[in-house]
Chimera marker file (.cmm) of the C-alpha trace (Angstrom):
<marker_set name="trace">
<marker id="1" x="-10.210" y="-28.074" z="-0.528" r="1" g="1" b="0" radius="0.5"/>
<marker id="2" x="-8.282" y="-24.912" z="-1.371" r="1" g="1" b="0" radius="0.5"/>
<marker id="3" x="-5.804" y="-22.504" z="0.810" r="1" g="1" b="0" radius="0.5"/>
<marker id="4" x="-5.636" y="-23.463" z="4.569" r="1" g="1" b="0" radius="0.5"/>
<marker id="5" x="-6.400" y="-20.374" z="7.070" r="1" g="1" b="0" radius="0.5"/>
<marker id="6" x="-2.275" y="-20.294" z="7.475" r="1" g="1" b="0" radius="0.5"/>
<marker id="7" x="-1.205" y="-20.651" z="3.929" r="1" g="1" b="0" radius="0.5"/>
<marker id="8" x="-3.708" y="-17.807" z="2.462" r="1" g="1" b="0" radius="0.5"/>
<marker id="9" x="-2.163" y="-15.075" z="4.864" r="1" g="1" b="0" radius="0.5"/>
<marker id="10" x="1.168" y="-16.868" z="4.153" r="1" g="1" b="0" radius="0.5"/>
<marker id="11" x="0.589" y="-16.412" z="0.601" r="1" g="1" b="0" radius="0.5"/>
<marker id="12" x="-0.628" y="-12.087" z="1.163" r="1" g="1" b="0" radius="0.5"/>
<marker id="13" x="2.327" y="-11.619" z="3.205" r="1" g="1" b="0" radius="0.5"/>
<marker id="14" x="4.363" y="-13.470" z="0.662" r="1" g="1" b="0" radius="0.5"/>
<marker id="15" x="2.906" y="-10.793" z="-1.945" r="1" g="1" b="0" radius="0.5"/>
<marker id="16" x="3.588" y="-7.926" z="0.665" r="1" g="1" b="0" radius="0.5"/>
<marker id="17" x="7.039" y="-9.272" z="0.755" r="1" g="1" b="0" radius="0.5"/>
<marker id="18" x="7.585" y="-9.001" z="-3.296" r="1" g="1" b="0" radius="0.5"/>
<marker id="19" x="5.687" y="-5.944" z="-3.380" r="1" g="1" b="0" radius="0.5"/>
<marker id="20" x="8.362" y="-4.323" z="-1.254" r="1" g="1" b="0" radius="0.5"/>
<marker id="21" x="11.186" y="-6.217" z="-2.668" r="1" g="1" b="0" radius="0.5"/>
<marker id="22" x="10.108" y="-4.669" z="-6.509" r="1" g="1" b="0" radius="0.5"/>
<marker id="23" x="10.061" y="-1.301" z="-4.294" r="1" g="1" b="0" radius="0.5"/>
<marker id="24" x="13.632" y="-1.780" z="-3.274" r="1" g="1" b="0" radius="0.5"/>
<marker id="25" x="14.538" y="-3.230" z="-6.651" r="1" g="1" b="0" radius="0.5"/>
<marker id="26" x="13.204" y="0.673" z="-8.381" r="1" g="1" b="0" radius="0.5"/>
<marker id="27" x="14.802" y="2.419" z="-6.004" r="1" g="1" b="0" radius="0.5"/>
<marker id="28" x="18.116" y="1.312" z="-5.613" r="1" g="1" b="0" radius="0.5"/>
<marker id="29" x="18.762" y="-0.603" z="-8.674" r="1" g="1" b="0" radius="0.5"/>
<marker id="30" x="16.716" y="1.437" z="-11.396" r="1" g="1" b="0" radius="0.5"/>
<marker id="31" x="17.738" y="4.871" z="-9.300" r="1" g="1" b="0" radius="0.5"/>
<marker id="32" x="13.625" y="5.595" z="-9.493" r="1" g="1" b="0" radius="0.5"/>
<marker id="33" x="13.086" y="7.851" z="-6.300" r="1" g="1" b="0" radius="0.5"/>
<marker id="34" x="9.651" y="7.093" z="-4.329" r="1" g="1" b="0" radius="0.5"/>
<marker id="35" x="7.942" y="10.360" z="-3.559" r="1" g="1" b="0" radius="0.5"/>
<marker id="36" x="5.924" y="10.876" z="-0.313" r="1" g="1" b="0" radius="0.5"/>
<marker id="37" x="2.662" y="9.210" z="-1.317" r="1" g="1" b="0" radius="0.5"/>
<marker id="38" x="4.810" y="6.184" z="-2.518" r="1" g="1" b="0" radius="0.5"/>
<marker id="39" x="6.284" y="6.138" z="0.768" r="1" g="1" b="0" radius="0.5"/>
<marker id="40" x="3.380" y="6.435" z="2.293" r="1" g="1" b="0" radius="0.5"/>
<marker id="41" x="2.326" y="3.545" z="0.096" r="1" g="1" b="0" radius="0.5"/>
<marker id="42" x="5.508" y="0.953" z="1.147" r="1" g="1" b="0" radius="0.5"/>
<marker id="43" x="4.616" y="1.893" z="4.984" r="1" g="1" b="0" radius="0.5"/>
<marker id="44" x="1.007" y="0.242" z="4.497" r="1" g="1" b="0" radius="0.5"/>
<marker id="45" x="2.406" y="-2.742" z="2.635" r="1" g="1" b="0" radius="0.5"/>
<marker id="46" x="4.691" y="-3.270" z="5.719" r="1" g="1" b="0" radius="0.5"/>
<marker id="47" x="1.609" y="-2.985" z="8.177" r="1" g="1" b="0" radius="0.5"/>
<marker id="48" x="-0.645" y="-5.092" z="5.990" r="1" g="1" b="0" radius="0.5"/>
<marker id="49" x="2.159" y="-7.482" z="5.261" r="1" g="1" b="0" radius="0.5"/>
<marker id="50" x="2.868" y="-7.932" z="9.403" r="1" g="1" b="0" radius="0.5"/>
<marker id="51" x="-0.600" y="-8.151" z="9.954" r="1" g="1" b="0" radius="0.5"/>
<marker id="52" x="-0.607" y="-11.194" z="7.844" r="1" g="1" b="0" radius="0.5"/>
<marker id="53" x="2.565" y="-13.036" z="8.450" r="1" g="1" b="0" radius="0.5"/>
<marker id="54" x="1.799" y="-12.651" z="12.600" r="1" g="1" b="0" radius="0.5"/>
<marker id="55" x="-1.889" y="-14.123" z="11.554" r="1" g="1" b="0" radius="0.5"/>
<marker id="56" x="-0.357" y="-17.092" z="9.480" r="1" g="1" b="0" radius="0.5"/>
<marker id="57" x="1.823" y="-17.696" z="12.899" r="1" g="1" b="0" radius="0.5"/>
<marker id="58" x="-1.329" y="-17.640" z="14.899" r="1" g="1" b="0" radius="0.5"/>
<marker id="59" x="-3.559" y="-19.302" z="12.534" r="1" g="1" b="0" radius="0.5"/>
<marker id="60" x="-6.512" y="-18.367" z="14.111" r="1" g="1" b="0" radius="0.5"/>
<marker id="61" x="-9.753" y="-19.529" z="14.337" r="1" g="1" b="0" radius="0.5"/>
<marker id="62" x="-13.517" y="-17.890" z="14.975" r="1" g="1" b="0" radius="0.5"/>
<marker id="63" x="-13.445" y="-14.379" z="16.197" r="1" g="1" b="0" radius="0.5"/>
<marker id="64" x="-9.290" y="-14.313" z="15.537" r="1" g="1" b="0" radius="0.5"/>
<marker id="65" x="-9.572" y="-15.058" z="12.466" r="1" g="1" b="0" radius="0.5"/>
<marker id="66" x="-12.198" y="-12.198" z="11.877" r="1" g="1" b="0" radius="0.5"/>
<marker id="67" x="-9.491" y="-9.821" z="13.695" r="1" g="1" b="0" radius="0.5"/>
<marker id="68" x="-6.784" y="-10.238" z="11.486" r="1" g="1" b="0" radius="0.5"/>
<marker id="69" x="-9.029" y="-9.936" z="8.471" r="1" g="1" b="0" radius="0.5"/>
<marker id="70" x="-10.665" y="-7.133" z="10.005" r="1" g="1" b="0" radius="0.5"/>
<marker id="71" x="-7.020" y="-5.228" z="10.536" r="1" g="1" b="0" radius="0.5"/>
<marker id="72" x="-5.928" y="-6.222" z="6.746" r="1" g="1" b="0" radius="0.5"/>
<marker id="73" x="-9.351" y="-5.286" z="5.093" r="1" g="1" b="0" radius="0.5"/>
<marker id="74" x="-9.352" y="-1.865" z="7.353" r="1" g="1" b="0" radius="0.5"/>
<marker id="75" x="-5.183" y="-1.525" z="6.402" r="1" g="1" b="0" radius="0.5"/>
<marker id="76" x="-5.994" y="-2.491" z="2.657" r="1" g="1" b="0" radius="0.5"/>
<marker id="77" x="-8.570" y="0.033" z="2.813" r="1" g="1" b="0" radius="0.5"/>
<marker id="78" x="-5.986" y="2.703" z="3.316" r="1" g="1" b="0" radius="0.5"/>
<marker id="79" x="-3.634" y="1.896" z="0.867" r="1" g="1" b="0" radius="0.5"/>
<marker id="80" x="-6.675" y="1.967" z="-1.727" r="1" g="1" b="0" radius="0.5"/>
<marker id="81" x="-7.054" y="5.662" z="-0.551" r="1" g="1" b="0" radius="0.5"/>
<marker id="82" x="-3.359" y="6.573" z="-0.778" r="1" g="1" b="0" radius="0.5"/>
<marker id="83" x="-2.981" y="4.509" z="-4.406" r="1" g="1" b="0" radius="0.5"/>
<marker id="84" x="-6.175" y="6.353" z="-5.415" r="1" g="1" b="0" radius="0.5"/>
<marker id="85" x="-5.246" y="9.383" z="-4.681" r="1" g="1" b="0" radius="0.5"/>
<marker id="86" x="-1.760" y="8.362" z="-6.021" r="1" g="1" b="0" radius="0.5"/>
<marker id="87" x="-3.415" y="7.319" z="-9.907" r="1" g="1" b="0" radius="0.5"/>
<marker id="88" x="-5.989" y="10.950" z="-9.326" r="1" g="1" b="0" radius="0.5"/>
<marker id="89" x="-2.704" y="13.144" z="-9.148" r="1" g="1" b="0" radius="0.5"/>
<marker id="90" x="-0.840" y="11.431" z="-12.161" r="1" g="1" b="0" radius="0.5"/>
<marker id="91" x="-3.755" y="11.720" z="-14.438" r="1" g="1" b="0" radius="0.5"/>
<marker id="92" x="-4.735" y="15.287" z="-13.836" r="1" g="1" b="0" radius="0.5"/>
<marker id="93" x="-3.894" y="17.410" z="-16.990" r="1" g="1" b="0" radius="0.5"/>
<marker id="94" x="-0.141" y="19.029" z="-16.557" r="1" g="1" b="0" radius="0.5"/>
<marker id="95" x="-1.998" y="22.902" z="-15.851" r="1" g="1" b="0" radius="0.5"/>
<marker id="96" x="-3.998" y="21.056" z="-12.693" r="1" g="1" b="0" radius="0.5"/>
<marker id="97" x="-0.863" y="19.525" z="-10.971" r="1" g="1" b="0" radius="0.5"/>
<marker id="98" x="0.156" y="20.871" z="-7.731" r="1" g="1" b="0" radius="0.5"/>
<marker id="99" x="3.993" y="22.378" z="-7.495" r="1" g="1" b="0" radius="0.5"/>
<marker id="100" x="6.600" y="20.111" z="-5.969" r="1" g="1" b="0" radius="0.5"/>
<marker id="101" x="7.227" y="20.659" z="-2.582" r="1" g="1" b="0" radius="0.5"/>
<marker id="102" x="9.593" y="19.838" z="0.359" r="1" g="1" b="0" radius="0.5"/>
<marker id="103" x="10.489" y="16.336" z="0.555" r="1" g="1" b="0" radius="0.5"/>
<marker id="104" x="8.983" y="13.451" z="3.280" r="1" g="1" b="0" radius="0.5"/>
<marker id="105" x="12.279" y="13.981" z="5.912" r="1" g="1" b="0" radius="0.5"/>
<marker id="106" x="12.436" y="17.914" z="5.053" r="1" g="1" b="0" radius="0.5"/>
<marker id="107" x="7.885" y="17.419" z="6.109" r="1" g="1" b="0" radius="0.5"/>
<marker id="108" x="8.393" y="15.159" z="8.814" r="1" g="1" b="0" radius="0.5"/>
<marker id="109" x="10.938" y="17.137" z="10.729" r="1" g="1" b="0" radius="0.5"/>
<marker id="110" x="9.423" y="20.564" z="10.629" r="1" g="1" b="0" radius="0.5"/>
<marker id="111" x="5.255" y="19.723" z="11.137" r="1" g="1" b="0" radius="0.5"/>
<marker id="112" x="2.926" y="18.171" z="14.064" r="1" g="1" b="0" radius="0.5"/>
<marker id="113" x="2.353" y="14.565" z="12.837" r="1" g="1" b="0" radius="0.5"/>
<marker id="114" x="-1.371" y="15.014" z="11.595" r="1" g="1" b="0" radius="0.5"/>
<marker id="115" x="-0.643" y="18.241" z="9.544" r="1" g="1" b="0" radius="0.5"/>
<marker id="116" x="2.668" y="16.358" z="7.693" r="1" g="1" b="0" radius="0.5"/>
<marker id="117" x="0.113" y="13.631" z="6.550" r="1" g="1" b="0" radius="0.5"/>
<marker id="118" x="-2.067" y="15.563" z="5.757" r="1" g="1" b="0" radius="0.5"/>
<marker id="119" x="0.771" y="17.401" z="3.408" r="1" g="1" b="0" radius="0.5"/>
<marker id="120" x="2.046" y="14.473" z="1.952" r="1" g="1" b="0" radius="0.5"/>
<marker id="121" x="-1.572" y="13.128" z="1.290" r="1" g="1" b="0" radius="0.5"/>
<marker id="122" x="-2.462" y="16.146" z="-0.681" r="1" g="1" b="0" radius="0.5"/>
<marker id="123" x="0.663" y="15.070" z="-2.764" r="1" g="1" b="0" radius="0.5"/>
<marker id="124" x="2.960" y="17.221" z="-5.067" r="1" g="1" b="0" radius="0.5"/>
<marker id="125" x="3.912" y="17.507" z="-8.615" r="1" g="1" b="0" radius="0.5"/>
<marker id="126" x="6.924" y="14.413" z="-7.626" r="1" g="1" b="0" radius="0.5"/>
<marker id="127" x="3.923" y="12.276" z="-7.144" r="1" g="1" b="0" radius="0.5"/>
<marker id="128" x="2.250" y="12.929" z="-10.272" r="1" g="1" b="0" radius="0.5"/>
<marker id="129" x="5.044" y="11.895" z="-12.079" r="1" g="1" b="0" radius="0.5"/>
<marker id="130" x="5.129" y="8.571" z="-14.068" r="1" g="1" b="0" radius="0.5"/>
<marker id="131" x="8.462" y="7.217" z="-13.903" r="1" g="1" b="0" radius="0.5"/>
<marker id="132" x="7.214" y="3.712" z="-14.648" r="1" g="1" b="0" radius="0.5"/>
<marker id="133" x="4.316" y="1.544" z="-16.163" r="1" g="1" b="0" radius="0.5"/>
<marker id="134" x="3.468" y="-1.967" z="-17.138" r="1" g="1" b="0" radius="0.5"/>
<marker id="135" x="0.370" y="-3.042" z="-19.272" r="1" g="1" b="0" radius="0.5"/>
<marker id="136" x="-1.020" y="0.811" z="-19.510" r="1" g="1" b="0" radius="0.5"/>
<marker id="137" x="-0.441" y="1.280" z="-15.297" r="1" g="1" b="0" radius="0.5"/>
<marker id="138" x="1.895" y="3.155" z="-13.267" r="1" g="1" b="0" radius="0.5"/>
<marker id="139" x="3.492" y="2.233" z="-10.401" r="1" g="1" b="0" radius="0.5"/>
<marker id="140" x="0.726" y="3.388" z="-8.211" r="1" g="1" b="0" radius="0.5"/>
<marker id="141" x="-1.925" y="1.682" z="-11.039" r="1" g="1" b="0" radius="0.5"/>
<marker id="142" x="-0.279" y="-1.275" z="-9.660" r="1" g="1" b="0" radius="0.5"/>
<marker id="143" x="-0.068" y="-0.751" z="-6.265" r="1" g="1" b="0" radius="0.5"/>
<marker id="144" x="-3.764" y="-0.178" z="-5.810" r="1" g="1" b="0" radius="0.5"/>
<marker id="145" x="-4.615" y="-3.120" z="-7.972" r="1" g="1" b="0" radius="0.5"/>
<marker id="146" x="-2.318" y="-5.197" z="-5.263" r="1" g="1" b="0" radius="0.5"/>
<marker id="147" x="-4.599" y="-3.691" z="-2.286" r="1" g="1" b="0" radius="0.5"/>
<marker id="148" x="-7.978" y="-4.689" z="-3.360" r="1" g="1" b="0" radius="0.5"/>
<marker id="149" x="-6.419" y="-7.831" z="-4.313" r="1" g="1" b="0" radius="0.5"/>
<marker id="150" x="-5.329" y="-7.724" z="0.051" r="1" g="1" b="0" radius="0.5"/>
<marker id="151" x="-8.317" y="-6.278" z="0.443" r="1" g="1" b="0" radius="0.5"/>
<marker id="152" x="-10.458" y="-8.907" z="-1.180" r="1" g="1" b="0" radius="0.5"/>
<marker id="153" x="-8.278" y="-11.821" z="0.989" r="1" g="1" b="0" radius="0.5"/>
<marker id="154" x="-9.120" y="-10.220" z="4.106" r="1" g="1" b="0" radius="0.5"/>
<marker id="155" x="-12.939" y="-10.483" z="2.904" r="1" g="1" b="0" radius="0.5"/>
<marker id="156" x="-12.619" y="-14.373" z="1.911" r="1" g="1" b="0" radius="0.5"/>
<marker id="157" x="-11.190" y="-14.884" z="5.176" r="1" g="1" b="0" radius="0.5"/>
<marker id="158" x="-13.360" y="-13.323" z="7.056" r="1" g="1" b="0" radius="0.5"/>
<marker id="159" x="-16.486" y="-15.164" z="5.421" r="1" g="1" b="0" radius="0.5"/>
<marker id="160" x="-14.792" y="-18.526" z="6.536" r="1" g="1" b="0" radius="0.5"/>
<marker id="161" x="-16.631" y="-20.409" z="9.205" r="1" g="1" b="0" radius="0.5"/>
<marker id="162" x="-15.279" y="-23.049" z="11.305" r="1" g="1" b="0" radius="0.5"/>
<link id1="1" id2="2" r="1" g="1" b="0" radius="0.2"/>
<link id1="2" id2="3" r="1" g="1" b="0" radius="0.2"/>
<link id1="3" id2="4" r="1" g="1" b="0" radius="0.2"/>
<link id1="4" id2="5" r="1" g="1" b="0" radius="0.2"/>
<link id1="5" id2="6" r="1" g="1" b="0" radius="0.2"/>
<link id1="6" id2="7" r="1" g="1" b="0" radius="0.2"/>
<link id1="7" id2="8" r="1" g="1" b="0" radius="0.2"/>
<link id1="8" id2="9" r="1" g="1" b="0" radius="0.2"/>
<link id1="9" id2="10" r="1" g="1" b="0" radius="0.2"/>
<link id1="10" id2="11" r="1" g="1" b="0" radius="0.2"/>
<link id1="11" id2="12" r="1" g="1" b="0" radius="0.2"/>
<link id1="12" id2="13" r="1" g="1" b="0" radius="0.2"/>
<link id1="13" id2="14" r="1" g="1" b="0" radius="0.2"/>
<link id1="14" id2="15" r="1" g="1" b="0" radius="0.2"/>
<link id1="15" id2="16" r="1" g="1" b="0" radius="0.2"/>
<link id1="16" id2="17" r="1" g="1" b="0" radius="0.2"/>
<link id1="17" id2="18" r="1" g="1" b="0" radius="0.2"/>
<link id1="18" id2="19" r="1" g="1" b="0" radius="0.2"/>
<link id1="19" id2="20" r="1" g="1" b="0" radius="0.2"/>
<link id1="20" id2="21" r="1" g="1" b="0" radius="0.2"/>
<link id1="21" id2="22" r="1" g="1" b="0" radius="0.2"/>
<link id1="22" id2="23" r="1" g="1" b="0" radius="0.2"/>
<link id1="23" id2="24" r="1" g="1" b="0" radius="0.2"/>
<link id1="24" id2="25" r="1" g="1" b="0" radius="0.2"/>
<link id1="25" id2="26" r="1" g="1" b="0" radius="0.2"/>
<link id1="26" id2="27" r="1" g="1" b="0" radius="0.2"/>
<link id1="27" id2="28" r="1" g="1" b="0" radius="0.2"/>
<link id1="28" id2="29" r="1" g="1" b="0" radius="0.2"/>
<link id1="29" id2="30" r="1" g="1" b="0" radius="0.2"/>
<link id1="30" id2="31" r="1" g="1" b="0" radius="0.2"/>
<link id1="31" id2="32" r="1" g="1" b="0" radius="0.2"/>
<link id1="32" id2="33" r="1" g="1" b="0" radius="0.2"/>
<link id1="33" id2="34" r="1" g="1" b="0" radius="0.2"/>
<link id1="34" id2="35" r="1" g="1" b="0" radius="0.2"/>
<link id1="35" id2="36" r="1" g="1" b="0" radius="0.2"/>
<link id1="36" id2="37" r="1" g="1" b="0" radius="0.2"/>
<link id1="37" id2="38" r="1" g="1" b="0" radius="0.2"/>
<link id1="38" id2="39" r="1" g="1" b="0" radius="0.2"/>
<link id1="39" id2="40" r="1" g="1" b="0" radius="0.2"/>
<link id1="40" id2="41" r="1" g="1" b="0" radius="0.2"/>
<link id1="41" id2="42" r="1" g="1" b="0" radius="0.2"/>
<link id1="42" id2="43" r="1" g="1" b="0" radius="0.2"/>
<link id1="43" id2="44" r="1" g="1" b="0" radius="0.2"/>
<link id1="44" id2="45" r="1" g="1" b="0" radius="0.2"/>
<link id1="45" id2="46" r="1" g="1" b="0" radius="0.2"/>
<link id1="46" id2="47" r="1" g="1" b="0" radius="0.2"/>
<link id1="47" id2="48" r="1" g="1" b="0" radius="0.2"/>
<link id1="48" id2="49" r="1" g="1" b="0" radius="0.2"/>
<link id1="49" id2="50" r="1" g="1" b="0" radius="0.2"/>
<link id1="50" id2="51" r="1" g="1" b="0" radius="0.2"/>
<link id1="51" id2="52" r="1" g="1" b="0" radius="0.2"/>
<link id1="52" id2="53" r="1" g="1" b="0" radius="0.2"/>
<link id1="53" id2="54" r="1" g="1" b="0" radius="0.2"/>
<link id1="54" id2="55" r="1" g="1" b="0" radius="0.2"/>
<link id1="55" id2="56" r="1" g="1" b="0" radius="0.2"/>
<link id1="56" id2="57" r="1" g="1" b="0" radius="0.2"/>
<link id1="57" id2="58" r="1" g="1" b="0" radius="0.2"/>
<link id1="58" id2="59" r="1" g="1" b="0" radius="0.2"/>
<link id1="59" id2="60" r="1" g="1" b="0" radius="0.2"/>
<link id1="60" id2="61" r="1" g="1" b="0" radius="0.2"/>
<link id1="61" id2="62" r="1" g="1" b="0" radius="0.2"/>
<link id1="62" id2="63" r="1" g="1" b="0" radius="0.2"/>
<link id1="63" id2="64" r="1" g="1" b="0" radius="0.2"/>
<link id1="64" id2="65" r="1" g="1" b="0" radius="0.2"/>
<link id1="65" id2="66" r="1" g="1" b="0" radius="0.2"/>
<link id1="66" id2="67" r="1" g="1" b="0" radius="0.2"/>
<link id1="67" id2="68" r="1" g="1" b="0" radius="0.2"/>
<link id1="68" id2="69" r="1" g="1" b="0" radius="0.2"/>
<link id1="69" id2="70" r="1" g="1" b="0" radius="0.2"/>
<link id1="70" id2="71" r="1" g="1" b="0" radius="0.2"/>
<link id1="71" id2="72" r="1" g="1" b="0" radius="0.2"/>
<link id1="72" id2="73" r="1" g="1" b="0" radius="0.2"/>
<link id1="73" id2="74" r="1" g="1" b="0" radius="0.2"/>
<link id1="74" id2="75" r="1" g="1" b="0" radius="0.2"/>
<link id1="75" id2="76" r="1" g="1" b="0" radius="0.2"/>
<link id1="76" id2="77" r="1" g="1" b="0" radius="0.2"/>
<link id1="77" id2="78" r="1" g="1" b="0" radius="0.2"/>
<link id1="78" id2="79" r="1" g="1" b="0" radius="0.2"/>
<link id1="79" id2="80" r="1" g="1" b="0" radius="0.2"/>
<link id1="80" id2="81" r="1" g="1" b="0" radius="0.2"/>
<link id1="81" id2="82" r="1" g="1" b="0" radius="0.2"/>
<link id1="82" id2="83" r="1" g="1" b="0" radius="0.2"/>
<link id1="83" id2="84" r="1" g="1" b="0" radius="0.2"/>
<link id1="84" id2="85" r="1" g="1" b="0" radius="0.2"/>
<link id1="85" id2="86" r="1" g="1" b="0" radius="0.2"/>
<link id1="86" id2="87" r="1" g="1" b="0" radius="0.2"/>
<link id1="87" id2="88" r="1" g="1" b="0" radius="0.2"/>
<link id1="88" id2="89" r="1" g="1" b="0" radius="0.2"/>
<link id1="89" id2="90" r="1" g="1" b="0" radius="0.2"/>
<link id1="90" id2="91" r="1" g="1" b="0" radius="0.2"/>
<link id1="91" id2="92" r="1" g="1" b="0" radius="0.2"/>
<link id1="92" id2="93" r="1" g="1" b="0" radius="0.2"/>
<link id1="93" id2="94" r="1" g="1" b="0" radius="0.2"/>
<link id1="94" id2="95" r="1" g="1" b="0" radius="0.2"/>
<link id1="95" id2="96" r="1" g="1" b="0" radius="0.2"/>
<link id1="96" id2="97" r="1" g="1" b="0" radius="0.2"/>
<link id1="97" id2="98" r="1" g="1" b="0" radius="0.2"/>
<link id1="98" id2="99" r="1" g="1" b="0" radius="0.2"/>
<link id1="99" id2="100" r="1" g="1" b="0" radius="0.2"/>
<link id1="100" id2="101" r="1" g="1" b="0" radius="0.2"/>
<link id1="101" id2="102" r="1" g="1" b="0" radius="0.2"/>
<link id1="102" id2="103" r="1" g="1" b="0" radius="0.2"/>
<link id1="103" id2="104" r="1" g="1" b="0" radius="0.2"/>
<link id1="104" id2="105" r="1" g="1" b="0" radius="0.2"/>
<link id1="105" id2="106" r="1" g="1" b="0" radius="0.2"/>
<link id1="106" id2="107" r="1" g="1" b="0" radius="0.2"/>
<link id1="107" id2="108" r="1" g="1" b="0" radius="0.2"/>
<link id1="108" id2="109" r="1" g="1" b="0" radius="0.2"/>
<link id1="109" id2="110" r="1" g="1" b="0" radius="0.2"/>
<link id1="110" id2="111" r="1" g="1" b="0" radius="0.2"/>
<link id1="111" id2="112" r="1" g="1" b="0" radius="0.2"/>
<link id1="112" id2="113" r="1" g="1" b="0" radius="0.2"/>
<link id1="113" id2="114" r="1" g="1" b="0" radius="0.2"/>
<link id1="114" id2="115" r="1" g="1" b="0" radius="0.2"/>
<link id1="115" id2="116" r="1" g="1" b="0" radius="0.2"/>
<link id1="116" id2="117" r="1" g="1" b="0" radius="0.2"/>
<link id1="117" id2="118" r="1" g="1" b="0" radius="0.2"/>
<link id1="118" id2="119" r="1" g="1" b="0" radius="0.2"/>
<link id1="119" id2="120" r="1" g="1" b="0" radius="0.2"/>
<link id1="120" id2="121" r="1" g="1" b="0" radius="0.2"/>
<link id1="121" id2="122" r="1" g="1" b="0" radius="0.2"/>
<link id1="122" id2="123" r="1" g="1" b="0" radius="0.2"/>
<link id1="123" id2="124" r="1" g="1" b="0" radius="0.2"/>
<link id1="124" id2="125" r="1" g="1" b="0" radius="0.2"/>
<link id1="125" id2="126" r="1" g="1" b="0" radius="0.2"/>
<link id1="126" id2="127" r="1" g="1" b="0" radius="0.2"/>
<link id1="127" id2="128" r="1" g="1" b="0" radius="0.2"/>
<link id1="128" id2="129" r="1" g="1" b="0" radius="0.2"/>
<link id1="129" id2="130" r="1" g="1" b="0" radius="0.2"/>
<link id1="130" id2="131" r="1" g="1" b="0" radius="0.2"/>
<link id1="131" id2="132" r="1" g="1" b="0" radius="0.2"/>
<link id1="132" id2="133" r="1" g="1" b="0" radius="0.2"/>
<link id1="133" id2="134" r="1" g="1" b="0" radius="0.2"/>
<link id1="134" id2="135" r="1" g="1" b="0" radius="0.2"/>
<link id1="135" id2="136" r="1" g="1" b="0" radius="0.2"/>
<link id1="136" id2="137" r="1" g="1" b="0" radius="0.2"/>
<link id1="137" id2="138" r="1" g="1" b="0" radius="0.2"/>
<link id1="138" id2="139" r="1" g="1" b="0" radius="0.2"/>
<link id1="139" id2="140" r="1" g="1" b="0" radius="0.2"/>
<link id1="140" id2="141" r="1" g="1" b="0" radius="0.2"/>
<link id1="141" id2="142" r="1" g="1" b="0" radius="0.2"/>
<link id1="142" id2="143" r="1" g="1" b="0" radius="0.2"/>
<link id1="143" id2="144" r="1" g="1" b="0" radius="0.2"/>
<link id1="144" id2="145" r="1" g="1" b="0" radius="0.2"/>
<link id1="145" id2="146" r="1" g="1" b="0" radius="0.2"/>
<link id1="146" id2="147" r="1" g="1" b="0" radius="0.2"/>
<link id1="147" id2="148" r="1" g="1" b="0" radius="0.2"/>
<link id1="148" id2="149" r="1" g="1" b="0" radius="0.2"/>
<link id1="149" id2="150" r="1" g="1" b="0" radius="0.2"/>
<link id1="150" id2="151" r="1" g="1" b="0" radius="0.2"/>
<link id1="151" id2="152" r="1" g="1" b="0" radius="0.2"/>
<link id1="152" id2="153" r="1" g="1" b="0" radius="0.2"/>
<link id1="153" id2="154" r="1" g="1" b="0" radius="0.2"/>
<link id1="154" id2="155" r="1" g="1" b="0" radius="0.2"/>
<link id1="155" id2="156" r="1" g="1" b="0" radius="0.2"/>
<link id1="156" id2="157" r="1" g="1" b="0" radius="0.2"/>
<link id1="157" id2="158" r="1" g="1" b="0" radius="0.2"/>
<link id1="158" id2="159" r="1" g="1" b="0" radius="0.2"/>
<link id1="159" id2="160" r="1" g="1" b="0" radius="0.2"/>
<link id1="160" id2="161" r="1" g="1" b="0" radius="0.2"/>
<link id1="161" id2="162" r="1" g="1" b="0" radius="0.2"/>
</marker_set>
């Protein structure tokens, strides 16, 4: 019969859920510091992960359900931009990667909204640093694996008829 409407946004918020909590578990128990695209990164996980958990709660059906999936596919769909981006900048050769700059607060504070993301999307020589990996990918490697993966949920539930 397989996952019910509920249960399979359950189970993408659940993964939302660890994918923040091995975040937290870097940062502040491995001391690895998230640079601005990895920030950038955990803020999408926390949108795509509330769009789920508030759809499980609803457990929609017809045009709901295609809502929800909509939102995660088009959120999912971000992150795969900012984890591309993320994997482009830690595989260019050292001579190509851009100079560190200011940090997220330091961007945040001191630029209009749209020209700090556009700042941090261009990324620094933080982000192309691997601090991490696991089965030949990074942290970001990961990270954009986990989106299509959110990605590809939002498509199965969208193709679901009832």
């Amino acid at each position: 019969m397989g996952l019910s409407v509920r249960w399979t946004f359950f189970s993408g918020f659940l993964l939302c859920a660890l994918m923040l909590a091995i975040a937290g578990y870097f940062q502040f128990v491995e001391g690895l510091e998230p640079c601005p695209l990895c920030i950038l990164s955990r803020m999408v996980v926390l949108a795509i992960g509330g769009v789920f958990l508030v759809a499980a709660v609803h457990n929609p059906k017809g045009w709901g359900l295609k809502v929800y999936a909509w939102l995660g596919l088009v959120i999912a769909l971000v992150g795969v931009g900012l984890s591309g981006r993320h994997v482009w900048l830690q595989n260019l050769p050292p001579d190509q990667v851009p100079s560190c700059g200011p940090g997220l607060s330091f961007i945040l504070d001191n630029f209009p909204l749209a020209e700090a993301l556009e700042l941090v999307f261009r990324g620094s020589g933080e982000c192309a640093e691997v601090q991490w990996s696991f089965l030949g990918l990074t942290i970001p490697g990961w990270t954009l694996v986990a989106f299509l993966f959110l990605g590809g949920v939002s498509l199965w539930q969208m193709r679901r008829t009832y």
